[in-house]
C-alpha positions in Angstrom: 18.5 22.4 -106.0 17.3 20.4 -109.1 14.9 17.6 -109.3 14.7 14.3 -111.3 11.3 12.7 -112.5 9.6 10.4 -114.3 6.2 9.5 -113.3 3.0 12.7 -112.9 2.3 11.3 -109.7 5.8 12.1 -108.4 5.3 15.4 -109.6 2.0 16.5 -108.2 3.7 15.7 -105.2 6.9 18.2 -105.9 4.5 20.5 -106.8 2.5 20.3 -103.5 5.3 19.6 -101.3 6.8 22.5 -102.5 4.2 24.4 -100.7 3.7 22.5 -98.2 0.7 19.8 -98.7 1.1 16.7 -99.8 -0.3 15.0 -102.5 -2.3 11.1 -102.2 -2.5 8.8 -105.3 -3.8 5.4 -105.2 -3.2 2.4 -107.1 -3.6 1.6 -110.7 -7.1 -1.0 -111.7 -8.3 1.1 -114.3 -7.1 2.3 -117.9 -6.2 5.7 -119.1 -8.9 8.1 -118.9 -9.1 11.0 -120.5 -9.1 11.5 -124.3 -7.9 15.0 -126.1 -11.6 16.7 -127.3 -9.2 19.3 -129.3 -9.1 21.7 -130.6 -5.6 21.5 -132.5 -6.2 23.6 -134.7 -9.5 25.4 -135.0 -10.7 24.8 -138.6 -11.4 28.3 -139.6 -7.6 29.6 -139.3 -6.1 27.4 -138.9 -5.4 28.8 -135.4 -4.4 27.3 -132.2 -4.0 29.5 -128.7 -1.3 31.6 -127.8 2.4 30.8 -128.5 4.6 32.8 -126.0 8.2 31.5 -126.8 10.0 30.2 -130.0 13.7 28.7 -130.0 15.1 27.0 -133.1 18.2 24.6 -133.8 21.3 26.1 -135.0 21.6 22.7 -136.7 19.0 21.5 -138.3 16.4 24.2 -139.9 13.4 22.3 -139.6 13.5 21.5 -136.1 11.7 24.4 -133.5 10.4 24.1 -130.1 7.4 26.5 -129.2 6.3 27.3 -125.8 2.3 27.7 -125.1 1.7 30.7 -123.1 -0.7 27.6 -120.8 0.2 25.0 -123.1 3.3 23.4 -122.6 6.4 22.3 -124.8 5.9 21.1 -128.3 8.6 20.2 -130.6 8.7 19.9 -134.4 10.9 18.5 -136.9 9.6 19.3 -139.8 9.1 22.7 -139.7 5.8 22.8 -138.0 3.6 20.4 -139.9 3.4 18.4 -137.1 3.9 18.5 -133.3 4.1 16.3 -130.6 3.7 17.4 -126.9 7.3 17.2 -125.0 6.8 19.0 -121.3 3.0 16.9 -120.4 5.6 15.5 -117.2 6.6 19.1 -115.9 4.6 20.8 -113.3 3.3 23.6 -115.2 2.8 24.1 -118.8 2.5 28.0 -118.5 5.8 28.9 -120.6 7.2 32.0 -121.0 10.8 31.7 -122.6 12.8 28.8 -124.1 16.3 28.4 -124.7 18.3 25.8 -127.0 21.6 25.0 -126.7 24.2 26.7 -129.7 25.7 23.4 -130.5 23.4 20.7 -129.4 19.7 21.0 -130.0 18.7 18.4 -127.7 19.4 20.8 -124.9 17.0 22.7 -123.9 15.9 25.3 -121.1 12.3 26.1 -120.3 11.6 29.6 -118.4 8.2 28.5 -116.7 5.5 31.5 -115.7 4.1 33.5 -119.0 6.2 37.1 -119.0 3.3 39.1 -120.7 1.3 40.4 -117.6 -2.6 39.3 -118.6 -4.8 38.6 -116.0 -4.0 34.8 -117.4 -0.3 35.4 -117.7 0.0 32.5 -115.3 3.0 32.1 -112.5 5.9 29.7 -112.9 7.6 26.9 -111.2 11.5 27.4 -111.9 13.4 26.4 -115.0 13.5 22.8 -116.4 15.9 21.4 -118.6 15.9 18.4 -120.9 18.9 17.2 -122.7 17.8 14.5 -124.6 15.1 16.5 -126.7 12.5 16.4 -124.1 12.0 12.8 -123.2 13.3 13.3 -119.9 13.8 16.9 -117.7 14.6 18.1 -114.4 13.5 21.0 -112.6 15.8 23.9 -111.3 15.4 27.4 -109.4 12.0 26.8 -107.7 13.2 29.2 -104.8 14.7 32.0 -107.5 11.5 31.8 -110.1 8.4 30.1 -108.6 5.3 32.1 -108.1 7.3 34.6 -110.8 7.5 34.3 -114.8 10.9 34.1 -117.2 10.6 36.5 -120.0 13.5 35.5 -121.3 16.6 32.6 -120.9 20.1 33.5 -123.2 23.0 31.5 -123.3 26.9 32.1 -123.5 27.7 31.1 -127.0 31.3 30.0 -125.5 30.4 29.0 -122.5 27.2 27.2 -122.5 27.2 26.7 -119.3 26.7 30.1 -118.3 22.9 31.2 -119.3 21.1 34.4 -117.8 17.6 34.6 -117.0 15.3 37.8 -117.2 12.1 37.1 -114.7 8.8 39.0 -113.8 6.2 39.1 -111.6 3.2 37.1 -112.6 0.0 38.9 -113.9 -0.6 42.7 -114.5 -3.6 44.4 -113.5 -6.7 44.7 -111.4 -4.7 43.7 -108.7 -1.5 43.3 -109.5 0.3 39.8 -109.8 -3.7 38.5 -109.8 -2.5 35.4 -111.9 0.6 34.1 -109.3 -2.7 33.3 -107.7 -1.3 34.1 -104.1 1.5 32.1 -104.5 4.0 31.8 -101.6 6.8 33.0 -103.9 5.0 35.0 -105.7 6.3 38.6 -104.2 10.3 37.1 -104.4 13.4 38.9 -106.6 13.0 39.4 -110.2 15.3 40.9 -112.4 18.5 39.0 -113.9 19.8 35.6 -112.9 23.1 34.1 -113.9 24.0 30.4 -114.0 27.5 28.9 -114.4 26.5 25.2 -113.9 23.6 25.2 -116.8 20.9 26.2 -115.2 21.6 23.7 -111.7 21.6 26.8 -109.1 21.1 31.1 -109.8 22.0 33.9 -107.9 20.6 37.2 -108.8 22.2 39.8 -110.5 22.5 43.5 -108.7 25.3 46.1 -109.0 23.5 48.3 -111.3 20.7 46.5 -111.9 17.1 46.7 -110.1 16.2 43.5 -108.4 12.3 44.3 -107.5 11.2 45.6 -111.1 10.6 43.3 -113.8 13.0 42.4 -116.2 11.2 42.4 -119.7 14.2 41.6 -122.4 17.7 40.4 -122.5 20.6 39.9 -125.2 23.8 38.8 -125.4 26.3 39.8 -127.8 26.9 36.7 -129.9 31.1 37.5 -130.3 32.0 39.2 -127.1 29.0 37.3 -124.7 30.8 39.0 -121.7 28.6 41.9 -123.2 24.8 41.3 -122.1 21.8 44.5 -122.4 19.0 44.0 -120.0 15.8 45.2 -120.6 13.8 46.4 -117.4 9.8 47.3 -118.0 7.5 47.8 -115.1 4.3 48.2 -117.1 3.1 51.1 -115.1 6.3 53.1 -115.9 8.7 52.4 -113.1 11.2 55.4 -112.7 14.2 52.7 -112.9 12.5 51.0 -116.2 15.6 51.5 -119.2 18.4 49.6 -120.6 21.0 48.1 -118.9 24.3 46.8 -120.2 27.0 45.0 -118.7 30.5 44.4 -120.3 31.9 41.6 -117.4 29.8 38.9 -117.8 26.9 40.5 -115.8 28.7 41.4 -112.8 28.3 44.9 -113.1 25.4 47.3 -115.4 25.2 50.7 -116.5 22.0 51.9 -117.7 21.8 53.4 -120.8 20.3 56.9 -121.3 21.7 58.8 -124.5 18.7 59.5 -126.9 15.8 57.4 -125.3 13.5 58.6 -123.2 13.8 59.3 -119.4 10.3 59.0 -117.8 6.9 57.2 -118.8 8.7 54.3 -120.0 6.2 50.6 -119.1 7.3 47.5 -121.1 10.6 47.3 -123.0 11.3 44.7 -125.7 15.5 44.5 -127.1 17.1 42.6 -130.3 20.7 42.3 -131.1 22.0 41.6 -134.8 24.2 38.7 -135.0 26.2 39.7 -137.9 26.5 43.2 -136.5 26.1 43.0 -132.8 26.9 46.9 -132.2 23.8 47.2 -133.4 20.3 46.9 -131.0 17.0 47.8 -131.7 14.5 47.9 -128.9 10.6 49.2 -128.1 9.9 51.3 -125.5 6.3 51.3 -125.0 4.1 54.0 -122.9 3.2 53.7 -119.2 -0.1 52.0 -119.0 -2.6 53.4 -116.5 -4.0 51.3 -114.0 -7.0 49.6 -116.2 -4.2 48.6 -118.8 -5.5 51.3 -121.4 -3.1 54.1 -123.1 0.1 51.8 -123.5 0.5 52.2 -126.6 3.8 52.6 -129.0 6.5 54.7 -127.1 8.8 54.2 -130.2 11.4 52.4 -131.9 15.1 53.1 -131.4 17.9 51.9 -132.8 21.9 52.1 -131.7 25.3 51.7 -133.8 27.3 51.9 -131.1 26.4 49.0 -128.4 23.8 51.1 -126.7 26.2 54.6 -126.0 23.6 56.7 -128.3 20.2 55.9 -129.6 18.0 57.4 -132.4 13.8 57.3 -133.1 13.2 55.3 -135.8 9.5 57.2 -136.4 8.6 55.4 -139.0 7.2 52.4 -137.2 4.3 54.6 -135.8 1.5 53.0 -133.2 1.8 49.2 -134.0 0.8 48.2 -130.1 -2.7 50.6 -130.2 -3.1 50.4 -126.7 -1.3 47.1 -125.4 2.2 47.7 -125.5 1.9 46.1 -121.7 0.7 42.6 -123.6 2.2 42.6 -127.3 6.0 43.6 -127.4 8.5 42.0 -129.5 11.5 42.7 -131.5 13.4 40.5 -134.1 16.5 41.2 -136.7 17.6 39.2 -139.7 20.6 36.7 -138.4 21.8 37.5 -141.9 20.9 41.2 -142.7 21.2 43.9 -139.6 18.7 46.3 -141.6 16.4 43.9 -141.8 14.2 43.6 -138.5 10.2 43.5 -137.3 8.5 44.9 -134.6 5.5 43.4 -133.3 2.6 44.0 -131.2 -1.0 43.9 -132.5 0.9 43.9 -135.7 3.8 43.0 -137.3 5.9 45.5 -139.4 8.9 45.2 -141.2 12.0 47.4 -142.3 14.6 46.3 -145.0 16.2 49.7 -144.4 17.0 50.4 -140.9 13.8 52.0 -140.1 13.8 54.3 -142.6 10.3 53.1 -143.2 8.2 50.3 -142.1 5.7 48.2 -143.7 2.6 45.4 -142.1 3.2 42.2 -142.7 1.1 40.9 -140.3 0.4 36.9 -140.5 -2.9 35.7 -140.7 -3.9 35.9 -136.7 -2.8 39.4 -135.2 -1.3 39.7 -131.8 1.9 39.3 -132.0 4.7 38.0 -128.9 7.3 35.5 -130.4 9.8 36.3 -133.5 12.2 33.4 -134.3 14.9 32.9 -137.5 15.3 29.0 -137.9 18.9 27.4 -139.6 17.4 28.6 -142.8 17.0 31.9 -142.1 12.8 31.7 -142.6 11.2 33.5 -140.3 8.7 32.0 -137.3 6.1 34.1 -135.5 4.3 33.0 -132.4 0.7 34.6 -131.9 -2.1 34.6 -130.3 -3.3 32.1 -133.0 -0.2 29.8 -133.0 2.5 30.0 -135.3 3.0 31.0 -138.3 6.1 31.0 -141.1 7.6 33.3 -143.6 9.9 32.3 -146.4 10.1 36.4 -147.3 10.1 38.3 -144.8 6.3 38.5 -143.5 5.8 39.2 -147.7 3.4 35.8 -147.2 2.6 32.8 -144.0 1.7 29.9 -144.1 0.2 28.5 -140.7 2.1 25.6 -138.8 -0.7 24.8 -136.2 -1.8 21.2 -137.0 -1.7 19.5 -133.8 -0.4 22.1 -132.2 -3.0 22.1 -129.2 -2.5 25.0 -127.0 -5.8 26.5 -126.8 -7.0 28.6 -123.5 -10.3 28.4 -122.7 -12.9 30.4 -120.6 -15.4 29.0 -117.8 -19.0 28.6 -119.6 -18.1 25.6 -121.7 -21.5 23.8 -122.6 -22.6 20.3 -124.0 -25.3 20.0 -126.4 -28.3 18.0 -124.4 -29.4 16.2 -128.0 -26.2 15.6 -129.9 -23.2 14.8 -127.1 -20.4 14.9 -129.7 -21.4 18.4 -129.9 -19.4 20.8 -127.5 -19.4 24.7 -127.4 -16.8 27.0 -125.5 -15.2 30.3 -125.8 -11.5 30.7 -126.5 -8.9 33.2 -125.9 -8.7 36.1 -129.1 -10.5 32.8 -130.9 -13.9 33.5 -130.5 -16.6 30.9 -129.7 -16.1 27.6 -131.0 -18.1 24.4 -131.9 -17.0 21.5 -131.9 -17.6 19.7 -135.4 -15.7 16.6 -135.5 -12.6 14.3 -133.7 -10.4 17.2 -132.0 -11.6 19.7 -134.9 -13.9 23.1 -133.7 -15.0 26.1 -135.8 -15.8 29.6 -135.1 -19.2 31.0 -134.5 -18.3 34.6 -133.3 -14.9 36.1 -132.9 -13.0 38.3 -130.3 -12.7 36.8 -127.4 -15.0 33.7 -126.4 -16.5 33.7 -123.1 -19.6 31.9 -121.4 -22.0 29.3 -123.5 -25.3 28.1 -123.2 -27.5 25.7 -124.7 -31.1 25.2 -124.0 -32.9 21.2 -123.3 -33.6 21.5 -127.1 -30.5 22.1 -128.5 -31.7 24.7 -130.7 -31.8 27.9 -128.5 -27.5 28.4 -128.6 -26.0 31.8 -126.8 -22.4 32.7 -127.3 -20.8 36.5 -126.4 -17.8 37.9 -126.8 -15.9 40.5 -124.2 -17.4 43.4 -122.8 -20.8 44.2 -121.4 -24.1 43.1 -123.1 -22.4 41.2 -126.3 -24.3 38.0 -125.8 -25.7 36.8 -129.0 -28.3 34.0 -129.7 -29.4 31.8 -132.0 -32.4 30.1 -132.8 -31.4 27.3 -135.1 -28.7 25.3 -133.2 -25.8 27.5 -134.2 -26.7 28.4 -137.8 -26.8 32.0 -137.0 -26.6 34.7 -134.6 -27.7 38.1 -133.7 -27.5 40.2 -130.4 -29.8 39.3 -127.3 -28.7 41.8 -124.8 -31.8 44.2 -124.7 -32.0 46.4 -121.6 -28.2 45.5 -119.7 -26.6 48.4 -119.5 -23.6 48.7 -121.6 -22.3 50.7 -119.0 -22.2 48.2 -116.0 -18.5 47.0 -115.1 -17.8 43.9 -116.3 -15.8 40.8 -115.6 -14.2 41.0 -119.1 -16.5 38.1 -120.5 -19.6 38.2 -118.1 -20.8 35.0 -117.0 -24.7 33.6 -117.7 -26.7 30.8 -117.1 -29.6 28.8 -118.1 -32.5 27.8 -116.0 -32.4 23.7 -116.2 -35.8 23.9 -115.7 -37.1 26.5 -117.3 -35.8 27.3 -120.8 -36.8 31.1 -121.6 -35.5 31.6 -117.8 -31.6 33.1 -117.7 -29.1 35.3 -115.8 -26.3 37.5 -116.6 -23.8 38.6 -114.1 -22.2 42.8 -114.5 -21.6 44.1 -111.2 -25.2 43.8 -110.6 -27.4 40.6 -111.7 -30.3 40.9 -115.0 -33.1 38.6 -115.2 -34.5 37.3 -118.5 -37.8 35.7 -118.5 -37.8 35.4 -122.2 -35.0 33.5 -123.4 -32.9 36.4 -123.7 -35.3 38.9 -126.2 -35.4 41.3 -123.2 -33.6 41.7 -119.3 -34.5 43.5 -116.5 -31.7 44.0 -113.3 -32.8 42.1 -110.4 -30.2 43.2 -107.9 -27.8 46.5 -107.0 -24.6 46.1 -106.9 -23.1 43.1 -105.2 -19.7 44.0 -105.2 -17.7 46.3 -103.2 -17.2 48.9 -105.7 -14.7 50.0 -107.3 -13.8 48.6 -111.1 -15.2 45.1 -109.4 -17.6 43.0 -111.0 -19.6 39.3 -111.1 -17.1 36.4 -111.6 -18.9 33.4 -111.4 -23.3 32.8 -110.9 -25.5 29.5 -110.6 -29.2 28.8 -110.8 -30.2 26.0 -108.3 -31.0 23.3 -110.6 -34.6 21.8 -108.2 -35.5 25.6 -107.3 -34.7 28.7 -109.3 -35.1 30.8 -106.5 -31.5 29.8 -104.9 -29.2 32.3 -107.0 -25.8 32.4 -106.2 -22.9 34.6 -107.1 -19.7 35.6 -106.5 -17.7 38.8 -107.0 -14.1 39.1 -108.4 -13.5 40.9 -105.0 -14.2 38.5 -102.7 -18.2 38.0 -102.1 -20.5 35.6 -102.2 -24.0 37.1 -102.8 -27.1 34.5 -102.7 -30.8 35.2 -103.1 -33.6 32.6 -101.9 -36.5 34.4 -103.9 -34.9 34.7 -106.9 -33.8 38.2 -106.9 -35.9 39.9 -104.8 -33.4 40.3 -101.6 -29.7 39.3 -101.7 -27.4 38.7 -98.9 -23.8 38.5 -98.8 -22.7 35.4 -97.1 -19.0 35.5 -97.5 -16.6 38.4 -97.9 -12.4 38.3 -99.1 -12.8 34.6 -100.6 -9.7 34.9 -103.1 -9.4 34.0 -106.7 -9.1 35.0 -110.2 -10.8 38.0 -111.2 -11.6 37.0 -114.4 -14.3 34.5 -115.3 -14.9 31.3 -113.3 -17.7 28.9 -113.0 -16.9 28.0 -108.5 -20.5 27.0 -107.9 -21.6 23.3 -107.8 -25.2 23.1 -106.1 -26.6 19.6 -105.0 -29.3 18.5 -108.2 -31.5 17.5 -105.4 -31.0 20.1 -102.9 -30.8 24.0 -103.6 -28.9 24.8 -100.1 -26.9 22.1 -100.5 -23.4 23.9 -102.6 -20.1 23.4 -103.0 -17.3 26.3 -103.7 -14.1 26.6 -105.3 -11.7 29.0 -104.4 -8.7 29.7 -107.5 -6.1 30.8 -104.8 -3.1 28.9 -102.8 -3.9 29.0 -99.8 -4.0 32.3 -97.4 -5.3 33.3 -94.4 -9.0 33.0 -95.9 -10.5 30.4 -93.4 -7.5 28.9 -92.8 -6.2 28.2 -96.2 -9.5 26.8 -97.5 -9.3 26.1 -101.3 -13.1 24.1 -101.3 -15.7 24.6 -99.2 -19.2 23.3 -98.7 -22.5 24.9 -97.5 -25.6 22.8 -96.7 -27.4 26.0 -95.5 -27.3 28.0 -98.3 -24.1 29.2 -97.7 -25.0 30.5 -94.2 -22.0 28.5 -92.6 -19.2 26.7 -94.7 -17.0 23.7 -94.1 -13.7 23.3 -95.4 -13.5 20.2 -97.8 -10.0 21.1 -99.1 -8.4 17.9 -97.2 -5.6 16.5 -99.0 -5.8 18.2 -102.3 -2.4 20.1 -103.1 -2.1 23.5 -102.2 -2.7 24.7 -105.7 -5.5 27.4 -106.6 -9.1 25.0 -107.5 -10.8 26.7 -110.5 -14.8 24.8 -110.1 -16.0 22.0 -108.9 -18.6 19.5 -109.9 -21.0 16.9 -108.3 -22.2 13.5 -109.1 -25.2 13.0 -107.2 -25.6 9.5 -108.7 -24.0 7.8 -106.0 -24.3 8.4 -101.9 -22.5 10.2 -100.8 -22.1 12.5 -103.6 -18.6 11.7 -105.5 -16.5 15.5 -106.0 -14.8 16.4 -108.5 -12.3 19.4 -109.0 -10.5 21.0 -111.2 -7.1 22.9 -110.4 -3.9 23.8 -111.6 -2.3 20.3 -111.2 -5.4 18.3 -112.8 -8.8 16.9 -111.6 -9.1 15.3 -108.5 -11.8 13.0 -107.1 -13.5 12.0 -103.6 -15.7 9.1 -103.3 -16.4 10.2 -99.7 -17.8 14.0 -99.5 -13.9 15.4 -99.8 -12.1 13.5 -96.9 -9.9 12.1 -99.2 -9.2 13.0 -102.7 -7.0 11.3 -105.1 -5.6 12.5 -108.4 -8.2 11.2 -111.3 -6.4 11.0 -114.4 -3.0 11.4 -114.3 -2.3 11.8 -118.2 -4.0 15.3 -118.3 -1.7 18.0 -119.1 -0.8 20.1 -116.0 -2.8 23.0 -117.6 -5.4 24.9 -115.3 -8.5 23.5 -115.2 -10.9 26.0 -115.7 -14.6 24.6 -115.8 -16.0 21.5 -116.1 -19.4 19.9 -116.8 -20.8 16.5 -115.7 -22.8 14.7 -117.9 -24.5 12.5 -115.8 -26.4 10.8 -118.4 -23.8 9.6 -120.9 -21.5 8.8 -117.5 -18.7 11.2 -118.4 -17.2 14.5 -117.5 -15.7 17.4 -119.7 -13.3 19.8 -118.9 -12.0 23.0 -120.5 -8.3 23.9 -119.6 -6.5 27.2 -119.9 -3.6 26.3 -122.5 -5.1 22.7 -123.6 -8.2 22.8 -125.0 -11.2 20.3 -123.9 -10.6 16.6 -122.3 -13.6 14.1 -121.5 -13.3 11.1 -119.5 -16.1 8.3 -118.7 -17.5 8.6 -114.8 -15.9 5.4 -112.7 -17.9 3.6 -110.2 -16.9 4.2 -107.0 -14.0 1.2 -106.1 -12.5 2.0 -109.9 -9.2 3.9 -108.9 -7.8 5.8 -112.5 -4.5 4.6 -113.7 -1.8 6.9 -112.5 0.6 7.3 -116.2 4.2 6.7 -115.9 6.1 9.3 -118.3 
């Protein structure tokens, strides 16, 4: 079944229907909205957010396409210095493989659903194909790939018609498929599917071949494509896991076994040289244990003879260190079979078959896409964007500007005394200022997480992952140093724990482990103020608010399920909801009523399931003793937070999900679609700034968007694409 489309609106409604909810729009009497905050790139790399998938013309060297892991489509035809945004109409933009057509570059398949099993490796919605370059695209195989990811799409050099596709489940760890969200689809087939009519219907692949483990990698032999090797890669070391090859067309498949290994195999990445296509070179990559440690480099091995026997290339060593499960990628030299790189955390090289390796890592480590235009230059995908090699890896030059595909994290903030100043934390880009029109620099690296600025401006605190790596300054951002005294750096953590500042009190803050810590001093010292609130177990604090007119109402919820609140701030907690589902990792779900501490609104990041009936929003006026659903008409998508504008009665809602913002003007009876030129990245947080009459929000894949507040008979303009 395929699907034609030209306007957002018609696709928020695909995208709902095909879970069952509809979607309501209204009419157009006001201009476009929202305006692109950036950043694309970050000044200090130049860097950008994770690129997934890479596919070049056969044509025309300076023309690539590049998939954002939550980003979308871009395309470029000048060899990356500049980009313009091609998939903004599609109903996802997490990409994980792209495929372009041998003899006509206009063509172009798009594997939706990221294939590298993060908590944020989010699920897919089916294939889409544009044949005019991306100005146009239709959607394909919602039933064979939805609520799944494509790690990889190859095409039959002489019949183009025929392509394969090599899918996964969505997500990883902590539980397992956590980023499909509890999609419908999301426990359906994966392994290999075959096309014939160009990607219009799939029917999966078996004889041989697993159809319930995920299929990480998969080549076709350029001069005999009736030859195809499937990789299979069940992070956790799946006793099928292996290579596969088939040498009908995919009918049938034989896994491979002849000098690789037979047991404690996870992920497994496969190349195939072009001008030698006997030989393959693939990764296998260690089992990883449950938390996602100790998957590191398995080895490298190499075949002569189509896959019959394999050798260790030892050379290579560890290039993964621990996250094979994440960072697993294999290219060869179109020109030069001896020539190839493996990558992971880093990139290294061999001109000699493996005999010996060297790094040649680009500027940004973290490595998942490696790409040889027309020209035969080399294009890596990372998680800092992309970057090009005229030499190998010798030297890089970065090809990011405008390339806006940057993931955020909940805890995005808005400077109180200068509001063209806008902090967030980033995925592997630290924590990020903004410093001009769609421009941001780095303050602290790793991983960015939560914000927070004080009334002044001047008190700033930024962290980066793990517990107690919250740093402060004291001079609006000039510098930094640690303010973490007395947490525990052994309390579980939520990967970047969430904090907040006291509106009303500036030395007053909280920081969420598996248990909740008290500052009194602006951060110089904390004290616990609760036991644990979670359920044990690796769990741990998600999302916490402070009750802007009392600071007594705390509220907080767990990445398994509860909703903890305290009335005396601290002193006693109770758990007022239990199994509410979501992303584990950091969220921001809380919205309490400026006016009324028991007055709070809650977002729940999941389709829906049998949680109160399917309830996405909800709404306590109690103090979250009892809870109405609010979630109405808003398409069954997961809603990531929510946000209140008090200004007006009744209150006007706003929420952010993974199909856009979406507003009520009548305390959630009705809510329309506000905005509809956003990209279809997930909305992660947002902040409303009451007093300059706009509202910010911080998407997974597309940086930071603001739009202006509308009075409450202004309907947005719904964009036609």
């Amino acid at each position: 079944m395929s699907t034609c489309f030209t306007k957002r609106s018609i696709l928020a409604r695909i995208a709902a229907l095909a879970v069952g909810v509809a979607v309501i729009h209204g009419s157009a009497t006001a201009q476009e909205l929202w305006t692109d905050l950036g950043p694309a790139p970050i000044s200090n790399g130049p860097y950008t957010g994770r690129v997934a998938a890479i596919a070049t013309s056969r044509q025309r060297p300076d023309t690539w396409y590049v998939g954002g892991a939550d980003g979308g489509v871009f395309k470029t035809d000048n060899a990356g210095l500049s980009w313009r945004a091609i998939g903004d109409s599609l109903p996802t933009t997490a990409t994980g493989a792209l495929c372009v057509h041998p003899s006509d570059d206009k063509i172009l398949w798009v594997g939706t659903g990221e294939a590298n099993f993060a908590h944020h490796s989010r699920y897919g919605l089916g294939i889409a194909k544009t044949i005019d370059g991306g100005v146009s695209w239709r959607m394909h195989g919602h039933a064979a790939f939805a609520g799944r990811c494509v790690s990889r799409i190859v095409v039959d050099p002489k019949q183009p018609n025929t392509l394969f596709v090599a899918s996964t489940p969505a997500g990883g760890f902590l539980p397992a498929k956590s980023a499909a969200r509890n999609h419908p689809l999301r426990d359906g087939a994966v392994g290999i599917h075959r096309s014939t009519d160009g990607g219009e219907t799939w029917t999966l692949v078996g004889n041989g071949l697993p159809t319930d483990v995920a299929a990480t990698d998969l080549v076709i032999d350029p001069l005999t494509p009736t030859t195809l090797y499937a990789a299979f890669g069940d992070i956790f070391g799946e006793a099928r896991n292996g290579i596969y090859k088939s040498t009908d067309g995919g009918t049938s498949w034989t896994k491979l076994s002849t000098g690789l290994p037979t047991s404690g195999i996870g992920r497994v990445s496969l190349a195939i040289a072009a001008s030698r296509p006997a030989r393959l070179v693939a990764i296998l990559v260690n089992a990883a244990s449950a938390d996602g440690a100790s998957a590191s480099t398995r080895g490298v091995y190499l075949s002569d003879d189509g896959g019959a026997t394999w050798t260790q290339r030892t050379a290579a060593g560890n290039f993964q260190s621990t996250y094979g499960w994440y960072l697993s990628v294999v290219g060869i030299d179109p020109r030069n079979p001896d020539a190839f790189l493996v990558g992971g955390l880093t990139l290294r090289r061999t001109t000699n078959a493996g005999a010996a390796f060297s790094t040649v890592t680009p500027p940004h480590v973290d490595i998942h896409a490696i790409e040889f235009d027309a020209a035969g230059r080399l294009v890596c995908g990372n998680d800092g964007g992309v970057h090009l090699s005229s030499n190998l890896g010798t030297s890089w030059s970065a090809r990011n500007d405008g390339l806006g595909l940057v993931q955020l994290y909940a805890g995005m903030s808005i400077d109180p005394v200068r509001t063209d100043l806008v902090w967030g934390g980033f995925q592997d880009n630290g924590s990020c200022r903004r410093v001009g029109p769609r421009t941001w620099s780095s303050v602290l690296g790793g991983d960015g997480g939560y914000t927070g600025v004080d009334a002044t401006g001047q008190r700033v605190f930024v962290e980066s992952q793990g517990t107690g790596n919250l740093y402060r300054s004291l001079n609006g951002g000039g510098s930094f140093s640690r303010a973490s005294s007395g947490i525990s750096s052994g309390d579980r953590n939520c990967f970047l724990p969430p904090f907040e500042l006291d509106p009303n009190n500036a030395s007053r803050m909280i920081y969420g482990t598996h248990r909740v810590y008290l500052s009194n001093d602006g951060g110089t010292s904390w004290a616990p103020i609760s036991g644990d609130l979670t359920n044990g177990g690796s769990a741990a604090i998600h999302g916490l608010a402070i009750a802007p007119s009392d600071g007594r109402f705390l509220y907080v919820k767990t990445n398994d399920g509860n909703v903890q609140v305290s009335e005396d701030g601290g002193g006693t907690w109770t758990r007022r909801l239990s199994g509410v589902p979501g992303w584990v990792r950091t969220t921001r779900p809380f919205a309490i009523d400026p006016n009324d501490p028991r007055h709070v609104w809650l977002a729940v990041g999941s389709f829906a399931t049998g949680f109160m009936g399917g309830a996405r929003l909800l709404e306590s006026t109690d103090a979250g003793r009892t809870w109405l659903d609010r979630s109405s008409n808003l398409p069954n998508v997961p809603v990531h937070c929510v946000a209140v504008d008090v200004r007006q009665a009744p209150a006007v809602l706003y929420v952010g999900t993974d199909q856009g913002v979406f507003r009520s003007v009548d305390a959630g009876a009705i809510f329309m679609l506000f905005g509809s030129e956003l990209p279809n990245a997930p909305v992660i947080d947002m902040r409303l700034d009451s007093a300059n009459s706009r509202i910010l929000v911080a998407t997974q894949g597309r940086g930071v968007h603001v739009a202006r507040l509308l009075a409450r008979d202004e309907v947005p303009t719904q964009k036609t694409r």
